[in-house]
C-alpha positions, 0 to 999 in steps of 0.5 A, spaced: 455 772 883 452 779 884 457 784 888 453 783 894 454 776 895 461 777 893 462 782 899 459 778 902 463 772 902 469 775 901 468 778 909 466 771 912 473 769 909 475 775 913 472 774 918 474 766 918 482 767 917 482 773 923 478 769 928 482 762 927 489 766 927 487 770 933 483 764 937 489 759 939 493 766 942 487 766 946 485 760 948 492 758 951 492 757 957 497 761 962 499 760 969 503 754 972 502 748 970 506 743 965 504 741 958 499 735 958 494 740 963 495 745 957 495 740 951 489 738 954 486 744 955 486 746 948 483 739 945 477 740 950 477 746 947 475 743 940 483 744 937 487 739 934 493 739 937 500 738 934 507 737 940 513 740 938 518 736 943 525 738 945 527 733 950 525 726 952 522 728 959 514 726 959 510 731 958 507 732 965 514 733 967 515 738 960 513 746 960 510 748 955 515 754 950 511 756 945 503 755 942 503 757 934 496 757 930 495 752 925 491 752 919 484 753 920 479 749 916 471 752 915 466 752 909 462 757 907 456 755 903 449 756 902 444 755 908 438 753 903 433 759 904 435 765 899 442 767 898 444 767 906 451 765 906 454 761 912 461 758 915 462 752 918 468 751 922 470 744 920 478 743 924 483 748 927 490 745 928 495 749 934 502 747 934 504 746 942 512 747 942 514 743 949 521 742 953 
C-alpha cells in the first residue's frame, strides 16, 4: 500500500473513532422526560441500546443517570472503482445508566 492510501485510511479510522465516541453524547436526548422516552429515542436513532438498571421501578417511572458510548463498529474497504476507500457504519452501541 502507497503512503497515500495508508494516510488515507489512517484518517478514516480517525474520523470514524472521534465521530462514534462524540455521537452518542449528542444524540441523548435532554430535558423532562423518563427513560423509556430516551432509550427510545436513541434506537430510532439507529443506536443499540444496552440499560444499566439501579432499582426495580419500570422504566417509564425510571430517569435516565448517565449515557456512556460503546464500541462503535464500521468497515472501511474499497468502493470498486480505483483506489477510493469508503466507511460503512455497520452498529453502534450506548450504554443507558437508569434508576
Amino acid at each position: 500500500m502507497n503512503k497515500i492510501g495508508f494516510a488515507t485510511v489512517a484518517a478514516s479510522a480517525l474520523t470514524a473513532a472521534f465521530l462514534g465516541l462524540a455521537a452518542p453524547a449528542l444524540a441523548a436526548p435532554t430535558g423532562p422526560g423518563n427513560a423509556q422516552d430516551t432509550i427510545s429515542k436513541l434506537e430510532a436513532d439507529g443506536y443499540t441500546v444496552i440499560v444499566n438498571r439501579i432499582g426495580s421501578s419500570p422504566l417509564e417511572q425510571a430517569s435516565v443517570v448517565a449515557v456512556r458510548s460503546g464500541q462503535t463498529y464500521s468497515r472501511t474497504d474499497h468502493s470498486g472503482a480505483g483506489d477510493d476507500l469508503s466507511t460503512k457504519l455497520l452498529n453502534k452501541t450506548v450504554y443507558v445508566d437508569v434508576k
